[in-house]
C-alpha positions, 0 to 999 in steps of 0.5 A: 254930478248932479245938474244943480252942482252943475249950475254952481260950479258953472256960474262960479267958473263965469264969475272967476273969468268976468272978475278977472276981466274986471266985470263985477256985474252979475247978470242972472238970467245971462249967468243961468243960461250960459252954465247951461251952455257949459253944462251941455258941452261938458256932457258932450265932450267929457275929456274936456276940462271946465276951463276947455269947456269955458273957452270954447263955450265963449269963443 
C-alpha cells in the first residue's frame, strides 16, 4: 500500500477509537506521528490486523 494510503487509513483508524472515547479533538502533529507509529508496526508485524496494530501501538 502506498505510504500515503498508509497515513490515511492510520489517522482514520486513531479518529474512530478517540470518538469513540468521546475525544473530538484533532491533534495533528500527534495524529501524523502516531499513523507513522502504526505504520511502522504493520510493516513489522504484517499478520497483525490494524486493530492488533492499534492496540498494541497504544498500550
Amino acid at each position: 500500500m502506498a505510504p500515503a494510503r498508509i497515513a490515511g487509513v492510520a489517522m482514520w483508524m486513531s479518529g474512530y477509537v478517540h470518538g469513540k472515547a468521546g475525544n473530538t479533538m484533532v491533534d495533528t502533529e500527534k495524529s501524523h506521528a502516531n499513523a507513522e507509529k502504526i505504520a511502522a508496526y504493520c510493516k513489522s508485524n504484517a499478520d497483525a490486523t490494524l486493530a492488533s496494530a492499534v492496540g498494541a501501538v497504544f498500550k
